[in-house]
GUBA-603962 format. One record per residue (C-alpha): y, x, z negated. Coordinates in steps of 0.05 Angstrom, whole numbers, padded with zeros to 5 digits, always signed. Each point is the difference from the previous one (the first is absolute). Example, Ala and Ser with C-alpha at 12.3 -4.5 7.8 and 13.67 -1.06 7.14 Angstrom:
-00090+00246-00156/+00069+00027+00013/
! end
This chain:
+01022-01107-00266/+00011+00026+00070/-00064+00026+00028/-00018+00040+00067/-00068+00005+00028/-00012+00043+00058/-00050-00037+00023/-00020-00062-00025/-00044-00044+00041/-00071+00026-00017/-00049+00017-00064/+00045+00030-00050/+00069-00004+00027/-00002-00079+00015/-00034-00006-00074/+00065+00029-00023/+00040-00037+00045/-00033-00072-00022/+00006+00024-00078/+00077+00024+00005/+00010-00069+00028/-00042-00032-00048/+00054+00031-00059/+00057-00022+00041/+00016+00066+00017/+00040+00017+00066/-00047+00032+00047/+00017+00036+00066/-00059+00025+00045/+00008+00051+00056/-00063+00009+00050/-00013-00009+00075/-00010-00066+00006/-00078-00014+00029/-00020-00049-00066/+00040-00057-00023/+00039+00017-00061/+00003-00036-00073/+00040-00066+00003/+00058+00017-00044/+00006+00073+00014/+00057+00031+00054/-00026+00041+00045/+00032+00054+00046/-00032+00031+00050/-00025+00078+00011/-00049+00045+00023/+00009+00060-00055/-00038+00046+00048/+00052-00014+00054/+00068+00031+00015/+00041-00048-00034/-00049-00035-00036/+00039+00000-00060/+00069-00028+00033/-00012-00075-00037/+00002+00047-00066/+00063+00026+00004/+00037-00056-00040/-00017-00022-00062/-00020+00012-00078/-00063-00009-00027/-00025-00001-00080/-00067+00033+00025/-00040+00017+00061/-00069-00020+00007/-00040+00048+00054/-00068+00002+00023/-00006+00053+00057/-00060+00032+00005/+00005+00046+00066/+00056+00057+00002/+00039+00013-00048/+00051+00008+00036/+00025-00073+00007/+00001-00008-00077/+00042+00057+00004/+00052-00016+00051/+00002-00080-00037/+00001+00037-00080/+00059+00049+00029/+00031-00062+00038/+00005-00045-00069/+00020+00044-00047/+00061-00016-00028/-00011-00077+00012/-00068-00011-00028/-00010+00003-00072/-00068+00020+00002/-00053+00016+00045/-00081-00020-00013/-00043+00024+00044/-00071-00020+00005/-00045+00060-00002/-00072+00012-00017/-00049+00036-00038/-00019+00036+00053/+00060+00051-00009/-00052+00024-00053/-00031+00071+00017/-00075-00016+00021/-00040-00018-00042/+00045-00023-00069/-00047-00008-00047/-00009-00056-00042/+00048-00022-00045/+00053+00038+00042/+00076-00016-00016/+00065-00004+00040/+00006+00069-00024/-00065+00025+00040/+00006+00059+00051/+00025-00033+00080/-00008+00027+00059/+00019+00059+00032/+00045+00007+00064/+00033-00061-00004/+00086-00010+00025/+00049-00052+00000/+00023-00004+00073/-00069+00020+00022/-00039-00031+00078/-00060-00033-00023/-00054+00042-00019/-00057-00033-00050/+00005-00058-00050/+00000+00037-00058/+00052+00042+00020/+00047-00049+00034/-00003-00042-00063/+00023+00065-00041/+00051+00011+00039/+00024-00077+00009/+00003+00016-00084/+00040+00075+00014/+00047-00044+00051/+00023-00057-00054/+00006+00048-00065/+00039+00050+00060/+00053-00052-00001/-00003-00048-00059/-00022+00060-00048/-00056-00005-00047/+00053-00054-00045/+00003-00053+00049/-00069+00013+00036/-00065-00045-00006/-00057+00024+00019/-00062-00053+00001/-00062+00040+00004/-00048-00065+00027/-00067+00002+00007/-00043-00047+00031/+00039-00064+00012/-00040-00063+00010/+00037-00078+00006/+00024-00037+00045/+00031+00018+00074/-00046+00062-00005/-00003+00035+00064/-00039+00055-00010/-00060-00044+00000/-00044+00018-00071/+00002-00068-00041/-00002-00032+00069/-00062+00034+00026/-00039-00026-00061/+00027-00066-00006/-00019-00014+00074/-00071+00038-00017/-00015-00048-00048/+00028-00064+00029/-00064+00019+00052/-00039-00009-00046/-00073+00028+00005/-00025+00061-00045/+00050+00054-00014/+00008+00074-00019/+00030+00004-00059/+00012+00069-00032/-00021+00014-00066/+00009+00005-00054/+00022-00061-00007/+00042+00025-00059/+00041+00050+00030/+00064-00004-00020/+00054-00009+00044/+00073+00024+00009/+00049-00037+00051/+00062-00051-00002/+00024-00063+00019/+00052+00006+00050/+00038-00056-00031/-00006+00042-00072/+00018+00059+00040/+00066-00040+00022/+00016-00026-00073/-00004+00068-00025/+00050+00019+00047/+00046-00044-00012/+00000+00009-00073/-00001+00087+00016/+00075-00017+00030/+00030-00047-00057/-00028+00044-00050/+00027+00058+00037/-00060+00032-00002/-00012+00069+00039/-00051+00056+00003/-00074-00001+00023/-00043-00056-00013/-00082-00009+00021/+00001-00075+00016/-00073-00034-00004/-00027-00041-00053/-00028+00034-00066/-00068+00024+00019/-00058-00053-00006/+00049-00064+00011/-00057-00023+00042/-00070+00028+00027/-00036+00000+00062/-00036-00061-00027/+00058-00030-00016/+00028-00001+00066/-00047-00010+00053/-00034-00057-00042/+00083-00022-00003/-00009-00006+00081/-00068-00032-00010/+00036-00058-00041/+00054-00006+00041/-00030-00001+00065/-00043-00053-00015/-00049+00028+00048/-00078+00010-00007/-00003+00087-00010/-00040+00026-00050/+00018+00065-00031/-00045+00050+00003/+00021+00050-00050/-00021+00078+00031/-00015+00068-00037/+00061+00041+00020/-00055+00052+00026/-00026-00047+00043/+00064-00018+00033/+00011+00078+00015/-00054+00013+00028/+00005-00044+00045/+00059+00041+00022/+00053-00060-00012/+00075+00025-00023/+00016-00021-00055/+00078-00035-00009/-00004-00015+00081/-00059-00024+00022/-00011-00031-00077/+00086-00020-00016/+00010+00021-00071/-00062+00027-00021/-00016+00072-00013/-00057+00032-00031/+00001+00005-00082/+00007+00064-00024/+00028+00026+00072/+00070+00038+00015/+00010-00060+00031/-00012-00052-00056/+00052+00046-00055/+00051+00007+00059/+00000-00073+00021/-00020-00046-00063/+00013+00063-00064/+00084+00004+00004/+00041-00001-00072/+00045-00058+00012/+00027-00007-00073/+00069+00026+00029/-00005-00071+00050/-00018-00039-00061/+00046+00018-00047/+00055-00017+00034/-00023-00066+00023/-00058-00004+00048/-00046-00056-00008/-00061-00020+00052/-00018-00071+00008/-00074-00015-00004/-00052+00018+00066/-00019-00064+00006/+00067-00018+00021/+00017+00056+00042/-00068-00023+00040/+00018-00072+00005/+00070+00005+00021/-00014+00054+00059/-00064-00045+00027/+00050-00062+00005/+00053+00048+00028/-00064+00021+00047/-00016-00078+00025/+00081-00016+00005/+00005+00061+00048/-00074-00022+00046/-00046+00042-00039/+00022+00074+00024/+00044+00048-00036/+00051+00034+00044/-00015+00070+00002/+00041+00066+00002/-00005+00036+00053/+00004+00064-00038/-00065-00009-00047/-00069+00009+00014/-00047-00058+00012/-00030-00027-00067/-00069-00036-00001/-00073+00010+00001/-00038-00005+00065/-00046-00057-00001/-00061+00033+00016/+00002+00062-00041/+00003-00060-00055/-00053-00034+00015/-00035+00076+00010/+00011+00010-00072/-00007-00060-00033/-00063+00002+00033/-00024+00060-00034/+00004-00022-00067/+00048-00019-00048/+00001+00005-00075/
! end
């Protein structure tokens, strides 16, 4: 197979890059050139949101496209108009967020999206530029030759938005910790590495459509994962599990200021962790265990000095260390 990823040096796109590789597939990447690229891959240089940022494109035939943009959707436009004709297919990495707010739980690919989104539209909001990063590959692929992978939260290694990160380094502290309860909520989110397997397969099945990409709900808990980072971290932090009433009203966000967690029961917790992903599974998704997924990005973590490179474009993730010890200091249960 002859792959393209637009992209291809961070999170999802190098995970796709390493696995394509991995199959002995022929992978070509296309970014700007500020992180070193995969050993194995060819890479041609170009800034999509450039005049002429495409130039290094205009040669060449591709089986599939892999593309990750999340800003305008513009640039998946102009690259999705660009390839047709010498791609075979185009997969582009979405997210559940194209959802209309809130999707409740249970919701399927076939839940109502947003409103007001376009294919060669400026940047506006997330939700919106990943609908119309969706509008911009079916607008030239059609709906036939389309993928559209509806992720939600992605956790693994070379994660730079900074969730699975933010806890791991939390723990390897040590000390007492907030952790938010229950400690059996069920969570919802994907390997990046599955995430990349998945795709891979989606093109030499010849796959197309919609698909909500996250493990089947309850894969792992709460528990699960932050005593996962207690293990691997080897460090001396003791879990201190906290009502999920406590923890708001101490006015902490949940999913930023707490990565991953949201309140059971919440609009939150059915839009983030509730998804149908039977569609995903069906046709060939399968999510390796948490403990794993925790091990392999803390030694990614300690090969790389013990800081995640973070995206400019995301909010800061964490919990201040004093509101912490503020409410751990009020009682836990």
């Amino acid at each position: 197979m002859r792959l393209l990823v637009l992209g291809g040096t961070e999170f999802a796109g190098r995970a796709v890059v390493e696995a394509a590789l991995g199959r002995g597939w022929e992978v070509t990447v296309l970014n700007r050139g500020r992180h070193a690229p995969v050993p194995g891959a060819r890479t041609l240089v170009g800034d999509r949101t450039a005049p002429g940022g495409l130039d290094a494109l205009k040669d060449g035939e591709w089986d599939a496209v892999v593309d990750t943009w999340s800003a305008a959707p513009r640039a998946v436009h102009e690259a999705a108009r660009l390839l047709r004709g010498r791609a075979r297919r185009y997969v582009y990495v979405s997210s559940c967020s194209v959802y209309t707010w809130a999707p409740p739980a249970g919701y399927a690919e076939d839940a109502p999206l947003v409103e007001g989104a376009e294919p060669d539209a400026e940047q506006t909001d997330y939700a919106r530029d990943k609908r119309g990063g969706e509008l911009a590959a079916v607008d030239a692929f059609g709906e036939a030759d389309s993928v559209l992978v509806r992720a939600g939260l992605i956790l693994g290694p070379y994660e730079n938005v900074g969730r699975l990160p933010w806890w791991l380094t939390r723990t390897a502290r040590g000390g007492p910790v907030l952790a938010p309860g229950p400690r059996e909520l069920p969570l919802q989110y994907v390997d990046v590495r599955d995430l990349a397997e998945w795709i891979l397969g989606a093109v030499e099945q010849g796959l197309s459509g919609p698909f909500n990409l996250i493990s089947p709900q309850g894969h792992a808990t709460m528990g699960e994962l932050l005593e996962a980072c207690v293990r691997v971290t080897g460090g001396p932090a003791e879990l201190r599990w906290t009502a999920p009433e406590t923890v708001l009203a101490a006015g902490i966000e949940p999913w930023t200021q707490l990565p991953v967690w949201v309140p059971p029961g919440s609009d939150l917790h059915d839009a983030l962790h509730s998804a149908d992903v039977s569609r995903a599974v069906a046709t060939g998704l399968t999510c390796r265990p948490v403990g794993e997924t925790v091990a392999d990005t803390w030694r990614w973590l300690q090969e790389i000095g013990g800081e995640a490179p973070l995206r400019p474009d995301r909010t800061q993730k964490g919990l201040d260390p004093e509101v912490e010890a503020k409410v751990l200091a009020a009682g836990t249960e």
